[in-house]
Backbone atoms as SQL, in Angstrom:
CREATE TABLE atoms (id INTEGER PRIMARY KEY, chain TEXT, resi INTEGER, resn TEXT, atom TEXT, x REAL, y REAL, z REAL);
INSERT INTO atoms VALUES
  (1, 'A', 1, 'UNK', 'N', -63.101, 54.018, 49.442),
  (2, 'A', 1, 'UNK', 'CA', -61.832, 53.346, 49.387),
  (3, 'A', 1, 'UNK', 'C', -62.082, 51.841, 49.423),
  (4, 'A', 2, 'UNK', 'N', -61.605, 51.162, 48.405),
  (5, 'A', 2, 'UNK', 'CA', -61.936, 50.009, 48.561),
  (6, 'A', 2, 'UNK', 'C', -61.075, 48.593, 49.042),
  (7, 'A', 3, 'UNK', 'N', -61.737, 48.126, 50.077),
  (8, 'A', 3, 'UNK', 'CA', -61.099, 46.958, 50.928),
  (9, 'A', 3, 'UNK', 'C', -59.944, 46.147, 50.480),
  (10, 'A', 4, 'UNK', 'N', -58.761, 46.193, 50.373),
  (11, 'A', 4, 'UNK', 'CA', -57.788, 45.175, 49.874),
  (12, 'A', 4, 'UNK', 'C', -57.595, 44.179, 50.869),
  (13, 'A', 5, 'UNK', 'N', -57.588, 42.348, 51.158),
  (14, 'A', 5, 'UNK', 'CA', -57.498, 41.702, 51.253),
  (15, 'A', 5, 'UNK', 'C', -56.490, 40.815, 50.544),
  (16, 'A', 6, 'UNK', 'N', -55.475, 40.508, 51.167),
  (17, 'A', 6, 'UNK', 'CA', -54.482, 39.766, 50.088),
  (18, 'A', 6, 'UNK', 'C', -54.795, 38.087, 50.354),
  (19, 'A', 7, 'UNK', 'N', -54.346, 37.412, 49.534),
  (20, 'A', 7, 'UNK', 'CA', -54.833, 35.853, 49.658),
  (21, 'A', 7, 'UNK', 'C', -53.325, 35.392, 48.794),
  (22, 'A', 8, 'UNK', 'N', -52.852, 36.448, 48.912),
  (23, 'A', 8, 'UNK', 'CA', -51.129, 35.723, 48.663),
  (24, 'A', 8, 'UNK', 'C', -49.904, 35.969, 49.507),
  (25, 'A', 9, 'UNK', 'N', -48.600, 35.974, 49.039),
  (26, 'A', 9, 'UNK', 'CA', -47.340, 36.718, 49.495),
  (27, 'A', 9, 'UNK', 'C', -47.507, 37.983, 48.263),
  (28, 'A', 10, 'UNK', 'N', -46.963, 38.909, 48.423),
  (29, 'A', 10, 'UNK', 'CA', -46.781, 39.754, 47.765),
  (30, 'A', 10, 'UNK', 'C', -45.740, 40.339, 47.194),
  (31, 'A', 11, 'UNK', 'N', -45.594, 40.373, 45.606),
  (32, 'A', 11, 'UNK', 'CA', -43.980, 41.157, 45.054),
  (33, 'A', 11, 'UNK', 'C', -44.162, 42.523, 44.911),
  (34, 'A', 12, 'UNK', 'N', -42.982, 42.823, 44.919),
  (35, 'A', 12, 'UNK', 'CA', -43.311, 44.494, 44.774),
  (36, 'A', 12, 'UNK', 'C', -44.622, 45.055, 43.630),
  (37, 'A', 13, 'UNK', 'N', -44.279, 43.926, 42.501),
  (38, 'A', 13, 'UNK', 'CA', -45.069, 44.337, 41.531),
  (39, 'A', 13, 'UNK', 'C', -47.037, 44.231, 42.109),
  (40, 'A', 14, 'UNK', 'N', -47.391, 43.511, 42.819),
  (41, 'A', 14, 'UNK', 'CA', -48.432, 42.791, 43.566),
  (42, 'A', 14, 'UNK', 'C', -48.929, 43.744, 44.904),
  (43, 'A', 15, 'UNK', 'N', -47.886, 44.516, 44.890),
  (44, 'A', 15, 'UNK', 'CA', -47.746, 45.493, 46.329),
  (45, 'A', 15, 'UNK', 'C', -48.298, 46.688, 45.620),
  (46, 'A', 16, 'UNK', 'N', -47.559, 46.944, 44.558),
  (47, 'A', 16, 'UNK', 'CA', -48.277, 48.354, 43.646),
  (48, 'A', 16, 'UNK', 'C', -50.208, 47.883, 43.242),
  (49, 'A', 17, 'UNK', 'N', -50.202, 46.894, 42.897),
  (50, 'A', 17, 'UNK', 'CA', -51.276, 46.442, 42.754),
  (51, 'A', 17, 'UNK', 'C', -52.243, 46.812, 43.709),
  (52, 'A', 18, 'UNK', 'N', -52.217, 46.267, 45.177),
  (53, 'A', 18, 'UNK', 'CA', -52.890, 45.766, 45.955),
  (54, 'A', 18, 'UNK', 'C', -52.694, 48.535, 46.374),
  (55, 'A', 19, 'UNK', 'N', -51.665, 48.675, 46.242),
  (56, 'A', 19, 'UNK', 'CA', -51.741, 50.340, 46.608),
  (57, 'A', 19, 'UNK', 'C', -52.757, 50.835, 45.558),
  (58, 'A', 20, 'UNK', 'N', -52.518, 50.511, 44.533),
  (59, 'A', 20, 'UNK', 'CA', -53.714, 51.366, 43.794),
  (60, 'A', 20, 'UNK', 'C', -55.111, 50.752, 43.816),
  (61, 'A', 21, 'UNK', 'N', -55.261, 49.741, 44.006),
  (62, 'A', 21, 'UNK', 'CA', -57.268, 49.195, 44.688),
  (63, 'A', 21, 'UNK', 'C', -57.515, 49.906, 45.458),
  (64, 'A', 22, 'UNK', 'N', -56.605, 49.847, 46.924),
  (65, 'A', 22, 'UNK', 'CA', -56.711, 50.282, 48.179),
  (66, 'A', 22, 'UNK', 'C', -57.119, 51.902, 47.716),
  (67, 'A', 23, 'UNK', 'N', -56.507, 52.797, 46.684),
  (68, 'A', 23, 'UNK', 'CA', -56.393, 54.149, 47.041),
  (69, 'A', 23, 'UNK', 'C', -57.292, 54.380, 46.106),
  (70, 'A', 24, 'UNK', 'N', -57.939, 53.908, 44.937),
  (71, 'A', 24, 'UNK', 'CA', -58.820, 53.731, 44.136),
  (72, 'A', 24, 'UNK', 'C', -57.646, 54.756, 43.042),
  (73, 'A', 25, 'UNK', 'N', -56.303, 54.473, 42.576),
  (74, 'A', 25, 'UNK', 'CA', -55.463, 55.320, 41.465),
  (75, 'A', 25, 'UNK', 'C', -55.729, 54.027, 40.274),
  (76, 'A', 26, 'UNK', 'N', -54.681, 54.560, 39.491),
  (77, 'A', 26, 'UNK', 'CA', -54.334, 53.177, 38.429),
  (78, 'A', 26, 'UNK', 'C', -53.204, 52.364, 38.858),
  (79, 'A', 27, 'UNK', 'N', -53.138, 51.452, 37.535),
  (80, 'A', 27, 'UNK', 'CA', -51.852, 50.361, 38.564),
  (81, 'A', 27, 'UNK', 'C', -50.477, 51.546, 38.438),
  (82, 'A', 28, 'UNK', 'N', -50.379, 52.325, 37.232),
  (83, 'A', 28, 'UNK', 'CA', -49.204, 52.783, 37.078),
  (84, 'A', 28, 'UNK', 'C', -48.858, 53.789, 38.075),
  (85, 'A', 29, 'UNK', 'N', -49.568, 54.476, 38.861),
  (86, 'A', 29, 'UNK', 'CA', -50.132, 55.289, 39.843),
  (87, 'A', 29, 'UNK', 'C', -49.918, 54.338, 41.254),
  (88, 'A', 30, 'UNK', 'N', -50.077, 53.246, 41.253),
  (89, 'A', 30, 'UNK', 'CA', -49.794, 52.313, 42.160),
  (90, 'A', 30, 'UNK', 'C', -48.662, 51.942, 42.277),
  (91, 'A', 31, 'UNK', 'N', -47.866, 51.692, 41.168),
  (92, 'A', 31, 'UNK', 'CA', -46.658, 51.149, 41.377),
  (93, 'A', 31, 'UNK', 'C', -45.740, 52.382, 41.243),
  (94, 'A', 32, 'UNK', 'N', -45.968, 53.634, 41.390),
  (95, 'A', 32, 'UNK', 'CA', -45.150, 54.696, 41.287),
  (96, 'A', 32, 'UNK', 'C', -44.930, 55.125, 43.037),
  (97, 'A', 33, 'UNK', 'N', -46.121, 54.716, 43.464),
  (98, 'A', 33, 'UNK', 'CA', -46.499, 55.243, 45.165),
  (99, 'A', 33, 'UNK', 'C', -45.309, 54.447, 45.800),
  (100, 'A', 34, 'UNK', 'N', -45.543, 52.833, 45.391),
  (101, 'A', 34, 'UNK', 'CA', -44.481, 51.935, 45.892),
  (102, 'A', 34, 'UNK', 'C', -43.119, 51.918, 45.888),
  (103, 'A', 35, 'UNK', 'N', -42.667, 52.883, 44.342),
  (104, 'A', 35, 'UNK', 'CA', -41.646, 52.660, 44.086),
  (105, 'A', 35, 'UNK', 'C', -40.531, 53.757, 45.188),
  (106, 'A', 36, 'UNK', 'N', -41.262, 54.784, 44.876),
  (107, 'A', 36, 'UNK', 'CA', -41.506, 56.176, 45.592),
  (108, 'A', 36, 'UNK', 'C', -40.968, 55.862, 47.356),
  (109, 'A', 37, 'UNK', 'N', -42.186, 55.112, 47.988),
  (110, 'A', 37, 'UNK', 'CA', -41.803, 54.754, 49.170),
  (111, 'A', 37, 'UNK', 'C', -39.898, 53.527, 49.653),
  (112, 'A', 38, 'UNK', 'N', -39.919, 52.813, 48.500),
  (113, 'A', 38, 'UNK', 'CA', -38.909, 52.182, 48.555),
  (114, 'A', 38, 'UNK', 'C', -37.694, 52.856, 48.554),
  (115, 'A', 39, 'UNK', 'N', -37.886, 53.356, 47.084),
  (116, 'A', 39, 'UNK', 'CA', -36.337, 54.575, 47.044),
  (117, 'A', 39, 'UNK', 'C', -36.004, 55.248, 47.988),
  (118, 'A', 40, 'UNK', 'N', -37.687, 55.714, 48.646),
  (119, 'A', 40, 'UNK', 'CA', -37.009, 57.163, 49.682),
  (120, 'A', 40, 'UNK', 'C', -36.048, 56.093, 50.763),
  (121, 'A', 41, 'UNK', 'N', -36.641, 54.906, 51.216),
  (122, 'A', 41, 'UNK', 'CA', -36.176, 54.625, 52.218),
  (123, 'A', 41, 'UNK', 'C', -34.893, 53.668, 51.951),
  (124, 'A', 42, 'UNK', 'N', -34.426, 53.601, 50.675),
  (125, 'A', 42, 'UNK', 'CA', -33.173, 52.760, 50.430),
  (126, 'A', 42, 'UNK', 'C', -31.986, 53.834, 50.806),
  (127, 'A', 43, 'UNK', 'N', -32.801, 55.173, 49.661),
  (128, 'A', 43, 'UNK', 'CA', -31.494, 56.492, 49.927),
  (129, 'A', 43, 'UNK', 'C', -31.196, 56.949, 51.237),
  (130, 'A', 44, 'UNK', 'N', -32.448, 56.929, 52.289),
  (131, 'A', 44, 'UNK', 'CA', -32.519, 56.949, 53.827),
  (132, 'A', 44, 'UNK', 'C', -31.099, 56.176, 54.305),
  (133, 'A', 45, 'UNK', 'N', -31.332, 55.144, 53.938),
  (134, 'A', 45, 'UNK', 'CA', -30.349, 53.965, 54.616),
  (135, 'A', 45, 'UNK', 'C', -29.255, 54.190, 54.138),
  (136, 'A', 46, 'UNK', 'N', -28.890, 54.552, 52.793),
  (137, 'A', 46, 'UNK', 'CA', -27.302, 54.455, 51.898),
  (138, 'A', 46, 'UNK', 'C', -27.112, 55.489, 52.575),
  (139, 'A', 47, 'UNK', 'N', -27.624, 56.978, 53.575),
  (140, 'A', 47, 'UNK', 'CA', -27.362, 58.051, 53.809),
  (141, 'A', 47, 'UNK', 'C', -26.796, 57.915, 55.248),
  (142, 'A', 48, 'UNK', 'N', -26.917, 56.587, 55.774),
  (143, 'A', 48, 'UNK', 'CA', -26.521, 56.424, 56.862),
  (144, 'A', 48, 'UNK', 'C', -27.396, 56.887, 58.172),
  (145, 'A', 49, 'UNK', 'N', -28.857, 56.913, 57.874),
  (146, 'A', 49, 'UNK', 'CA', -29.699, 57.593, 58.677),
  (147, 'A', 49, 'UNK', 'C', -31.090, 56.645, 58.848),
  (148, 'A', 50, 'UNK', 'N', -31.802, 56.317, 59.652),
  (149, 'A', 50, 'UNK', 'CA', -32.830, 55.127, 59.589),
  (150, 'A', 50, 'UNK', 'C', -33.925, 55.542, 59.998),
  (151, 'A', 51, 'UNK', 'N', -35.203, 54.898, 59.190),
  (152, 'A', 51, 'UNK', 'CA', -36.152, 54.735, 59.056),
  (153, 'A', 51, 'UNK', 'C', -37.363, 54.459, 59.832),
  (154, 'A', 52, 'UNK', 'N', -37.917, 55.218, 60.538),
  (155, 'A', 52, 'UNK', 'CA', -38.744, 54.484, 61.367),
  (156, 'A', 52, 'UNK', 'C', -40.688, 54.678, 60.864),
  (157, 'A', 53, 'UNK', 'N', -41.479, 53.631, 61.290),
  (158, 'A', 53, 'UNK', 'CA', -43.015, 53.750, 60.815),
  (159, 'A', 53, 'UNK', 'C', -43.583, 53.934, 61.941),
  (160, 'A', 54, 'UNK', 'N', -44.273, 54.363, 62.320),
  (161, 'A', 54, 'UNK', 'CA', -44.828, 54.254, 63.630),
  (162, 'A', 54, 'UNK', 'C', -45.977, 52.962, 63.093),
  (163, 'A', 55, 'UNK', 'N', -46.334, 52.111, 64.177),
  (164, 'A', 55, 'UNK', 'CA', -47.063, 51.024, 64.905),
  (165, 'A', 55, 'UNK', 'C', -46.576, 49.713, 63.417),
  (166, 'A', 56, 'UNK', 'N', -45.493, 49.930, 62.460),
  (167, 'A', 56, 'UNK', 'CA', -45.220, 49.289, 62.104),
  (168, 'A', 56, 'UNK', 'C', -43.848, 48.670, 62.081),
  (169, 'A', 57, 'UNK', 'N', -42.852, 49.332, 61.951),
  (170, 'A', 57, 'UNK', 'CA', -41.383, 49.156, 62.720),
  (171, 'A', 57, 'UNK', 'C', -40.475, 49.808, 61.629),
  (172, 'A', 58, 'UNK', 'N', -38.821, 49.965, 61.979),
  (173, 'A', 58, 'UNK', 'CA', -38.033, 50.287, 61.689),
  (174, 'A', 58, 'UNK', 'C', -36.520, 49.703, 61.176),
  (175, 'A', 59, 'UNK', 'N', -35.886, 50.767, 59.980),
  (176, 'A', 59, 'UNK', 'CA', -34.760, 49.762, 59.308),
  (177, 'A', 59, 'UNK', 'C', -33.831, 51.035, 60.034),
  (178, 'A', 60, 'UNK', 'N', -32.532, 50.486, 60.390),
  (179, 'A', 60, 'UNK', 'CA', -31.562, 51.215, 61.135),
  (180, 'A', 60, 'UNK', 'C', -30.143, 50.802, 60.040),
  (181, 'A', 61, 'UNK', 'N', -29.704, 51.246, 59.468),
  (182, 'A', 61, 'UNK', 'CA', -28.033, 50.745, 59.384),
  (183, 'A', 61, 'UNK', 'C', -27.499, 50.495, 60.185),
  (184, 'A', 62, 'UNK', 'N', -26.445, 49.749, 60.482),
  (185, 'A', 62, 'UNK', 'CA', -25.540, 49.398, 60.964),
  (186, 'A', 62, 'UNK', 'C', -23.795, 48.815, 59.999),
  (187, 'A', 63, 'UNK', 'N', -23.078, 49.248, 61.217),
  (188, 'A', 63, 'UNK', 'CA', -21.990, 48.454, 60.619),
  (189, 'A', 63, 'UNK', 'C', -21.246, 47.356, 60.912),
  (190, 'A', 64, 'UNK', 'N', -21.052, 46.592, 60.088),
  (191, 'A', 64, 'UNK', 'CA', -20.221, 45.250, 60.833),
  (192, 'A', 64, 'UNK', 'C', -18.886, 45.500, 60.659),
  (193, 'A', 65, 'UNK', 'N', -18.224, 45.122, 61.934),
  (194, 'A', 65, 'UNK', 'CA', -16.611, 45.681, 61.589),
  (195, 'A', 65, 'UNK', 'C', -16.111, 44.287, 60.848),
  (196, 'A', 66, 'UNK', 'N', -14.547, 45.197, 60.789),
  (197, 'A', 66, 'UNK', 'CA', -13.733, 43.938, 59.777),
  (198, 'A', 66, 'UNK', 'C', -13.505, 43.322, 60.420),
  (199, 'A', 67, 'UNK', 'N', -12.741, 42.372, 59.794),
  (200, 'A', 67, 'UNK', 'CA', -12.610, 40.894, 60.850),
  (201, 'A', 67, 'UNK', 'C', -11.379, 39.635, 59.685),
  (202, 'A', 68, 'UNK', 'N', -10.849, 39.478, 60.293),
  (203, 'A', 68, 'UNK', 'CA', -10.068, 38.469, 59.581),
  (204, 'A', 68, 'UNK', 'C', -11.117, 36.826, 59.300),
  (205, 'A', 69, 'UNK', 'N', -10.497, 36.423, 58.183),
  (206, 'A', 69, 'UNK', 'CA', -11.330, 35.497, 57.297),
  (207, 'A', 69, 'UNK', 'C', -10.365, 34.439, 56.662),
  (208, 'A', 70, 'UNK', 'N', -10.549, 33.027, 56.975),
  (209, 'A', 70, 'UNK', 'CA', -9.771, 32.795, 56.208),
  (210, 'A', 70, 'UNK', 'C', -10.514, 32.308, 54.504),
  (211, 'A', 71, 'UNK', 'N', -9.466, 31.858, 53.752),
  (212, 'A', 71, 'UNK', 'CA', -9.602, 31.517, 52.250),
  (213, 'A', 71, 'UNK', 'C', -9.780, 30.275, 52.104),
  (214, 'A', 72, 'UNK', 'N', -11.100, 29.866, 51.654),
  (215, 'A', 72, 'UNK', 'CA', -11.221, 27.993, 51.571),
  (216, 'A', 72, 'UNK', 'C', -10.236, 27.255, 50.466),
  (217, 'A', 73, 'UNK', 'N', -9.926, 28.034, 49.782),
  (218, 'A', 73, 'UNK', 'CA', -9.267, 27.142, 48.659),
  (219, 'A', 73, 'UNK', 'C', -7.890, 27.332, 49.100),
  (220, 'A', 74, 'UNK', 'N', -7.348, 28.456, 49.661),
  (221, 'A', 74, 'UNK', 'CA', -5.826, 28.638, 49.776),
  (222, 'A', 74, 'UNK', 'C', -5.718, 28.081, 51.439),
  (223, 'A', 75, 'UNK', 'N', -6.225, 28.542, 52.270),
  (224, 'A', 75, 'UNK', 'CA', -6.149, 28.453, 53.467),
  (225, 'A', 75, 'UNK', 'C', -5.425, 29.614, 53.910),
  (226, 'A', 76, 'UNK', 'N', -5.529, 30.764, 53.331),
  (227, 'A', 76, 'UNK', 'CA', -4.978, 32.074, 53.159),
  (228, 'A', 76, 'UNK', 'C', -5.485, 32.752, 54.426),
  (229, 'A', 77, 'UNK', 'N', -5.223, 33.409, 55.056),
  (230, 'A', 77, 'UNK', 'CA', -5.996, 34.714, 55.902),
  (231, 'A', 77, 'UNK', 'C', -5.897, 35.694, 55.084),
  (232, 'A', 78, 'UNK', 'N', -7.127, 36.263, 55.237),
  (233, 'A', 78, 'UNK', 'CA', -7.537, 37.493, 54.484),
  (234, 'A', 78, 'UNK', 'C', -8.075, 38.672, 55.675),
  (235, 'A', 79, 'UNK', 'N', -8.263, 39.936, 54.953),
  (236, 'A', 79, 'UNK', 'CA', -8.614, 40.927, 55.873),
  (237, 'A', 79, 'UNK', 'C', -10.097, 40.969, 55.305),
  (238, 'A', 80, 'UNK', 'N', -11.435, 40.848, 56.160),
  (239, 'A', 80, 'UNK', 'CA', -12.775, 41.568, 55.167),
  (240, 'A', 80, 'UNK', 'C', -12.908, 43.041, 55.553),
  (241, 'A', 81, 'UNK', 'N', -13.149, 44.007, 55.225),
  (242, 'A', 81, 'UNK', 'CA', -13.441, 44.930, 55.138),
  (243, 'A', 81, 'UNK', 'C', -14.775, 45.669, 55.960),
  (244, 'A', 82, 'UNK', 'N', -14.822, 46.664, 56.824),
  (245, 'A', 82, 'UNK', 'CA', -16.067, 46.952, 57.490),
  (246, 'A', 82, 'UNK', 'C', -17.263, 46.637, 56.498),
  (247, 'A', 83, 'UNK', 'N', -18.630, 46.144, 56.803),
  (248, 'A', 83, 'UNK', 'CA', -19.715, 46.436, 55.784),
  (249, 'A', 83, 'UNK', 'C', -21.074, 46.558, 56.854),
  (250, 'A', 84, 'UNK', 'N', -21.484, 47.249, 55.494),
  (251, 'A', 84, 'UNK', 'CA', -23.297, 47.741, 56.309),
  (252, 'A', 84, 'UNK', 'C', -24.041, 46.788, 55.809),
  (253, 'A', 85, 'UNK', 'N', -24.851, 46.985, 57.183),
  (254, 'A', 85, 'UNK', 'CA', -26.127, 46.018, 57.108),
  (255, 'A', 85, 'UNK', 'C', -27.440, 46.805, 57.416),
  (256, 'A', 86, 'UNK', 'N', -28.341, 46.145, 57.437),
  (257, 'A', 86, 'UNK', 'CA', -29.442, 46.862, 57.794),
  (258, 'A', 86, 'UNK', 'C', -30.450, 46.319, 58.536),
  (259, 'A', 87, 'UNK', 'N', -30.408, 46.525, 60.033),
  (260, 'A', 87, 'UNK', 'CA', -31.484, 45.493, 61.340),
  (261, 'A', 87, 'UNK', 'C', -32.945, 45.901, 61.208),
  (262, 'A', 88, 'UNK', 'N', -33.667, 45.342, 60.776),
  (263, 'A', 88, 'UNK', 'CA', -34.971, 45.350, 61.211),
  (264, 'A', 88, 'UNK', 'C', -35.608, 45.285, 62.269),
  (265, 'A', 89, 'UNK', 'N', -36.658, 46.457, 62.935),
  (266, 'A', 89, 'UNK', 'CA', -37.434, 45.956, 64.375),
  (267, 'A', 89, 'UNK', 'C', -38.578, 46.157, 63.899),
  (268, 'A', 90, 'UNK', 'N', -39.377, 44.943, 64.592),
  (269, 'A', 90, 'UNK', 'CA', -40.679, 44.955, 64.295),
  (270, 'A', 90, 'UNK', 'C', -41.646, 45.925, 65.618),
  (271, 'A', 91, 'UNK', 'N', -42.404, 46.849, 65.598),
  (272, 'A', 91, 'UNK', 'CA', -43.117, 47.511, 66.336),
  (273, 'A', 91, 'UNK', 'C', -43.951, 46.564, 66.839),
  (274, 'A', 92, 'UNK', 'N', -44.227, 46.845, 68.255),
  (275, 'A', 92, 'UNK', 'CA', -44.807, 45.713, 69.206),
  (276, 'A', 92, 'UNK', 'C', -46.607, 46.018, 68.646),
  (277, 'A', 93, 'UNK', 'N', -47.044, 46.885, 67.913),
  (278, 'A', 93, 'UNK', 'CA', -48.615, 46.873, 67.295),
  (279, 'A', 93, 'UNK', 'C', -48.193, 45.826, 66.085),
  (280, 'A', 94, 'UNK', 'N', -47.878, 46.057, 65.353),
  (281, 'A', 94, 'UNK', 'CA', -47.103, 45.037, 64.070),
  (282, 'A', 94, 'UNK', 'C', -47.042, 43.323, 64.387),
  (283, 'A', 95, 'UNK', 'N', -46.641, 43.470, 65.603),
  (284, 'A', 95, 'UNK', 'CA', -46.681, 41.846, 66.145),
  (285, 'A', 95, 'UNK', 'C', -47.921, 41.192, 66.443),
  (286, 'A', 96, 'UNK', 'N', -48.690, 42.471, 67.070),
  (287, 'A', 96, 'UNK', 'CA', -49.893, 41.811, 68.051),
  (288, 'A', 96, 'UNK', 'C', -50.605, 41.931, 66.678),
  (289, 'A', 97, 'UNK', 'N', -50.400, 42.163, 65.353),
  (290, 'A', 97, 'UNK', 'CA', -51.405, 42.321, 64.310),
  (291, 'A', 97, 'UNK', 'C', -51.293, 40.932, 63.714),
  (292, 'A', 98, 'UNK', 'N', -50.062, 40.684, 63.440),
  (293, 'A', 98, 'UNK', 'CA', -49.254, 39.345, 62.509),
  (294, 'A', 98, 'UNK', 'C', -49.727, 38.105, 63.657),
  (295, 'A', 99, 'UNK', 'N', -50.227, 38.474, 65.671),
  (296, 'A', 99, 'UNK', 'CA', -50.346, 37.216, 65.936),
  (297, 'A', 99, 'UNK', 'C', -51.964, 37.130, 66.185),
  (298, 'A', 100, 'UNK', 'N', -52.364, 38.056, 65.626),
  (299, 'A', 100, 'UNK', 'CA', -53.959, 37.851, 65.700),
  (300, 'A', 100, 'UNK', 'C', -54.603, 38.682, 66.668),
  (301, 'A', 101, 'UNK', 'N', -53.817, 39.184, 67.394),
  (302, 'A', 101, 'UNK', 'CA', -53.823, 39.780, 69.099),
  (303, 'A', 101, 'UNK', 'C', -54.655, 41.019, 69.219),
  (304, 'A', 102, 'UNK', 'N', -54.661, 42.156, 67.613),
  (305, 'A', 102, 'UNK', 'CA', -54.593, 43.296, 67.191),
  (306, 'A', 102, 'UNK', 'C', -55.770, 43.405, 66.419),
  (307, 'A', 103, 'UNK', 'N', -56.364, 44.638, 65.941),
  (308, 'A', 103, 'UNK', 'CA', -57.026, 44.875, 64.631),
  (309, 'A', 103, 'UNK', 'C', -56.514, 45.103, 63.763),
  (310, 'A', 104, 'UNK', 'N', -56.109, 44.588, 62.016),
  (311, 'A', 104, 'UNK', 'CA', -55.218, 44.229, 61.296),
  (312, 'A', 104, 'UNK', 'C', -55.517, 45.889, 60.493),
  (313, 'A', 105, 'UNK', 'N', -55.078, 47.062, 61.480),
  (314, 'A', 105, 'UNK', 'CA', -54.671, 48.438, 60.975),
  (315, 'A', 105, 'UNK', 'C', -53.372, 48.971, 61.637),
  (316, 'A', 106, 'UNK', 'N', -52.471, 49.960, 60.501),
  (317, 'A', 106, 'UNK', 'CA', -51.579, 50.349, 61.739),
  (318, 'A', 106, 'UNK', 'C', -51.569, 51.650, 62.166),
  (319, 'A', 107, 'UNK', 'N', -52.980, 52.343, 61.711),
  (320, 'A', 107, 'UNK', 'CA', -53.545, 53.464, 61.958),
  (321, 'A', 107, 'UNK', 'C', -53.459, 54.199, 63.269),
  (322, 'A', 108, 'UNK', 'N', -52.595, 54.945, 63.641),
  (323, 'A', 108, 'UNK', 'CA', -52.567, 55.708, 65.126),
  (324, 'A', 108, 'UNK', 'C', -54.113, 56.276, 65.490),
  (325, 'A', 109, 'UNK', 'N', -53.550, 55.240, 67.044),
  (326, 'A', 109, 'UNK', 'CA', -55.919, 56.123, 67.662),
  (327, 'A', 109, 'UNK', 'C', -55.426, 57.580, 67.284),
  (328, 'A', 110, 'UNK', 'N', -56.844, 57.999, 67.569),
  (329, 'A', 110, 'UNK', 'CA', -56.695, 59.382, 67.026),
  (330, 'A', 110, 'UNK', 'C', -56.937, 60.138, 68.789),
  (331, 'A', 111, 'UNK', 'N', -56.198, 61.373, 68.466),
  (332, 'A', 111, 'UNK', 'CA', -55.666, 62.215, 69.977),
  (333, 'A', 111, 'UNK', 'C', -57.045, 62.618, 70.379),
  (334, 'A', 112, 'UNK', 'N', -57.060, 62.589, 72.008),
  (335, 'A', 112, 'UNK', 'CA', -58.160, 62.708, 72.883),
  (336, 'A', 112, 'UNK', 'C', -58.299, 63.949, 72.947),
  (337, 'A', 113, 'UNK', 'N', -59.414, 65.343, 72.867),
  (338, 'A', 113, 'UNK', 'CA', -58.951, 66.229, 73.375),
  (339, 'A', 113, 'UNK', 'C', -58.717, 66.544, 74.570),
  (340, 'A', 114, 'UNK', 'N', -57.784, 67.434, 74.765),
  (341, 'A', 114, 'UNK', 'CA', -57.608, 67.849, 76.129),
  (342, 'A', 114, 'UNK', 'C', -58.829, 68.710, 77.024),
  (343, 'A', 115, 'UNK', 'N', -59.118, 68.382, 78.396),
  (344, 'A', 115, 'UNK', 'CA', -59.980, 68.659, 79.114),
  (345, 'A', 115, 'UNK', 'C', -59.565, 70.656, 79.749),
  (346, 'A', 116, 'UNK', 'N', -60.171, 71.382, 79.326),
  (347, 'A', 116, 'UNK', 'CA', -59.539, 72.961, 79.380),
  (348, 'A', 116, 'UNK', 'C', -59.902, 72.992, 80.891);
């Protein structure tokens, strides 16, 4: 498997990239893995149900209630309408990785066996 190292920001398109080095596929194979992972977790969210990674973090929906608003051009009050959002938490391994703190994997240790 070969080492990916990024030396940029990354676009989705750059993300498929950097998945198929890592997994040794093709790019089209790469950017199918990515696309794959995105969708599942957009339809996750439009389903009203959230997402979690272990040692990397989680997208939750939420809703913002309505709320009166006014109109800049009229000076109107308006009603806005409930809308969803979506909160991000970052997993406390995820942090200690991004502040240097960590080893830059988000690989779960692997289970001890139990002593019979």
């Amino acid at each position: 498997m070969k080492q990916y190292v990024p030396t940029h920001d990354l676009s989705r398109t750059s993300l498929g990239e950097a998945v198929a080095a890592r997994m040794g596929v093709s790019l089209d194979e790469g950017h199918a893995m990515v696309l794959a992972v995105l969708d599942t977790v957009a339809k996750t969210l439009a389903g009203g149900y959230g997402v979690s990674v272990t040692n990397f973090g989680s997208w939750h929906p939420v809703v913002k209630p309505g709320r009166r608003a006014r109109n800049p051009q009229t000076g109107e009050t308006v009603m806005v309408d409930d809308a969803f959002r979506v909160k991000w938490t970052t997993a406390p391994k995820l942090r200690e990785i991004v502040n240097g703190e960590a080893e830059p994997t988000i690989k779960k240790a692997p289970k001890t066996p139990k002593e019979v």
